[in-house]
Residue frames relative to the residue before (quaternion, step in Angstrom):
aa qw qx qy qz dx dy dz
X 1.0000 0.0000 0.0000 0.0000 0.00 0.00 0.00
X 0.3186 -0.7183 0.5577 0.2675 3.78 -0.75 0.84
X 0.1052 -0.7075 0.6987 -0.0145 3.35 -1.71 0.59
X 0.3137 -0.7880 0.5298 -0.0028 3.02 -1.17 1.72
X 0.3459 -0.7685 0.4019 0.3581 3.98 -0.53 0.90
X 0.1584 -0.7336 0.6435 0.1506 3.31 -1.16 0.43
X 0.0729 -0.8245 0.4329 0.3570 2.98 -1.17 -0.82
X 0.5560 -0.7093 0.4082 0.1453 3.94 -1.02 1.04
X 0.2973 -0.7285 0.5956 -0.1616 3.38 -0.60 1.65
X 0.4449 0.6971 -0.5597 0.0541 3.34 -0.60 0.92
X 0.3333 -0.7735 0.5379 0.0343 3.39 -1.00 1.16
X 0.1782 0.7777 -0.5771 -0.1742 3.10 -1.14 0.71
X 0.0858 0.8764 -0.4689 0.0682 3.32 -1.40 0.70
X 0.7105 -0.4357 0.1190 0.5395 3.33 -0.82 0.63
X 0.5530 -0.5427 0.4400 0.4539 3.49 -1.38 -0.12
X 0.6459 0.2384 -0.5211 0.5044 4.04 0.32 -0.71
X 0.6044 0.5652 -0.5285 0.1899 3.93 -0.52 0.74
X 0.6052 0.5987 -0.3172 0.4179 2.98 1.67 -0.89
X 0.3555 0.4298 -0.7123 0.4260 4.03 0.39 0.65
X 0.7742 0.4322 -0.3995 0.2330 3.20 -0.49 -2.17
X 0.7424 0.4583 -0.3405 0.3507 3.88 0.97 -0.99
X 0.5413 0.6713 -0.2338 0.4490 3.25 1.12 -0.20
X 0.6149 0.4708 -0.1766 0.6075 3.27 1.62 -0.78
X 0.6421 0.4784 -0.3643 0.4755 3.42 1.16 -0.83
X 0.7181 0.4510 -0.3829 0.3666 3.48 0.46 -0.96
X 0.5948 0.6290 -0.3368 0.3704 3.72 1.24 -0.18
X 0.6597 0.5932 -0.2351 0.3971 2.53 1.33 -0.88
X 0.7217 0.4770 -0.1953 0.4620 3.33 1.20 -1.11
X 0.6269 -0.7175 0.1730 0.2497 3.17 1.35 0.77
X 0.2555 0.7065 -0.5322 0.3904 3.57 2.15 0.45
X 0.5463 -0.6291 0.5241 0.1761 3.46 -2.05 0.58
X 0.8263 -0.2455 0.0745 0.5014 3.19 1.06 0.09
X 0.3239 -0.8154 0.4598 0.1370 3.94 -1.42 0.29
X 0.3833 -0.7851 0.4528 0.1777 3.27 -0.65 -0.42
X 0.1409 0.9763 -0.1563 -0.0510 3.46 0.38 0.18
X 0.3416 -0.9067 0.2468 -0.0153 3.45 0.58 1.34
X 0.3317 -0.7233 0.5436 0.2671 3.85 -0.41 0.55
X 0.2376 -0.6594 0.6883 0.1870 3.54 -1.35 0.73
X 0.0054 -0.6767 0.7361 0.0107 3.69 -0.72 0.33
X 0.9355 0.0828 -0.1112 0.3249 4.10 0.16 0.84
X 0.3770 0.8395 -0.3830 0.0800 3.30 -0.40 0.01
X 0.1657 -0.8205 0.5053 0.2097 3.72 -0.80 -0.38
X 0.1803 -0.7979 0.5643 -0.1114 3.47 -1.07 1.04
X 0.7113 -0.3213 0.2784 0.5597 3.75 -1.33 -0.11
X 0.8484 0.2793 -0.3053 0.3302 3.72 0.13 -0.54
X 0.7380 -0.3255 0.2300 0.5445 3.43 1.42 0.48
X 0.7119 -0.3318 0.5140 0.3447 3.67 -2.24 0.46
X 0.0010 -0.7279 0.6824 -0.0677 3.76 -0.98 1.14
X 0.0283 -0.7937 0.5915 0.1394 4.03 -0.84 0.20
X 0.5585 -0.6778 0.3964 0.2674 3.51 -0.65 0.73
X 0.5123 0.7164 -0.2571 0.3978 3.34 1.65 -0.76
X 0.8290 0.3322 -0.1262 0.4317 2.83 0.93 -1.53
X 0.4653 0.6150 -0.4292 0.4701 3.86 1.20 0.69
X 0.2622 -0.6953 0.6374 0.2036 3.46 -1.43 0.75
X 0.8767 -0.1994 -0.2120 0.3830 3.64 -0.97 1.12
X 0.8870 -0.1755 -0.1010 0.4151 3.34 -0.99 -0.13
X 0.6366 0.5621 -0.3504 0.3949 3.27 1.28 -1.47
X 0.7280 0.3526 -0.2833 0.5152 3.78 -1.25 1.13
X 0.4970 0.4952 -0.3297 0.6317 3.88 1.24 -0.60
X 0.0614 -0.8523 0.5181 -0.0366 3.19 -1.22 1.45
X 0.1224 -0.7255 0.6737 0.0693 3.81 -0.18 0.70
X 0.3098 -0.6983 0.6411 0.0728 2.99 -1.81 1.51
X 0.0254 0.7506 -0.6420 -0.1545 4.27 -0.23 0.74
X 0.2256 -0.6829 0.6946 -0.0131 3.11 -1.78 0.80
X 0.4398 -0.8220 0.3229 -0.1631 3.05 -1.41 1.75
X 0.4801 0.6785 -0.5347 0.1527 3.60 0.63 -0.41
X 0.0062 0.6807 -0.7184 0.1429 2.98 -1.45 1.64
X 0.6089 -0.4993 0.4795 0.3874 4.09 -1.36 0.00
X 0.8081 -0.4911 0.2030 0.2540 3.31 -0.97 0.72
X 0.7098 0.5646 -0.1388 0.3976 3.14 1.34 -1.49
X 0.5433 0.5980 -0.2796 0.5187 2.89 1.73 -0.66
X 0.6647 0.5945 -0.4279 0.1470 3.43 0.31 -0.77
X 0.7603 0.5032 -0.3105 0.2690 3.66 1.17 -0.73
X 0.5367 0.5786 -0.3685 0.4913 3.25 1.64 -0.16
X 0.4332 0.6102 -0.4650 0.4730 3.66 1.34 -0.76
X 0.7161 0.4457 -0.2330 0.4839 3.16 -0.44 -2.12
X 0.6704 0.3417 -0.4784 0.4527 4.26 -0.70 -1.02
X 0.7703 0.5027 -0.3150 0.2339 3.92 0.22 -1.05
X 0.5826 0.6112 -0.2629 0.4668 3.31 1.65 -1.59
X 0.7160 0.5469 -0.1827 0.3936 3.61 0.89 -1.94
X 0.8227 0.2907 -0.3058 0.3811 3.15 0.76 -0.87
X 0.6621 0.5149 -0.3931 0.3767 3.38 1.40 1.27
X 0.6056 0.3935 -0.2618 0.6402 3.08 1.53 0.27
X 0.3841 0.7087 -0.5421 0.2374 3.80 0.94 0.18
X 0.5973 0.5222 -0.1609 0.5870 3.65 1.53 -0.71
X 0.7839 0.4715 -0.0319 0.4026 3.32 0.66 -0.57
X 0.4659 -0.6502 0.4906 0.3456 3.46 -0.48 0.99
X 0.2907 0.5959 -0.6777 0.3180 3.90 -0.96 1.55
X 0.0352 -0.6906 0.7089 0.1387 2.80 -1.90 0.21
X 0.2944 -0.8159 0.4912 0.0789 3.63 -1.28 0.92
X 0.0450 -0.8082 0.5849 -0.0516 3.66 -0.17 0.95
X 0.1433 0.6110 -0.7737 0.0871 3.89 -1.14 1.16
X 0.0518 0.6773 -0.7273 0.0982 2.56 -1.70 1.33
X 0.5293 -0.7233 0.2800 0.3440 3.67 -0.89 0.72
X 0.2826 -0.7619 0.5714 0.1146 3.70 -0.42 0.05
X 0.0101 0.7030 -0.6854 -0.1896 3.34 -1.68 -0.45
X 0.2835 -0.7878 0.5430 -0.0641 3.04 -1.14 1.15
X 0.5019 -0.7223 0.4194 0.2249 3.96 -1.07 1.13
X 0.7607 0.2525 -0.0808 0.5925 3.32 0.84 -1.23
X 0.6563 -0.6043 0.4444 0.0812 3.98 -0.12 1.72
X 0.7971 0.4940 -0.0120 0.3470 3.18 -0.08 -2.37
X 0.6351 0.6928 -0.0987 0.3271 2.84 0.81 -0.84
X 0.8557 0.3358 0.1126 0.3772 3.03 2.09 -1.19
């Protein structure tokens, strides 16, 4: 079976951010995301739980990317230059993928 490279984009960040990033990733012209709850984690400033926060701010949502290469620097300039201020974190890593089109 053939496989085509892509590559894999995942952001996390608070929850009132995930429009504006969502808008970025439209913007940069990717077919589509995925988007995931975080309910936990730990980092440089310590072990956080989603439980233990009152509304959105601190409530994390994990989006996932796979888009074609060319795409990636407008992605990345749009995503970065909204969470540089902001509690996020950006992970690309390559992949391969069955169905091309799709991406």
């Amino acid at each position: 079976m053939d496989t085509y490279k892509k590559k894999r984009i995942e952001i996390i960040v608070e929850l009132p951010m995930l429009r504006r990033v969502l808008d970025a990733i439209d913007e940069a012209g990717a077919s589509g995301y995925t988007v995931l709850p975080v309910l936990a984690g730990r980092g440089d400033s310590g072990e956080w739980r989603g439980d233990e926060m009152i509304g959105d701010t601190g409530h994390m949502a994990q989006v996932v990317v796979v888009t074609s290469e060319h795409r990636i620097e407008g992605l990345l300039e749009g995503i970065y230059a909204l969470v540089k201020r902001q509690v996020g974190i950006i992970t690309i890593s390559d992949v391969n993928v069955i169905r091309s089109d799709h991406f």
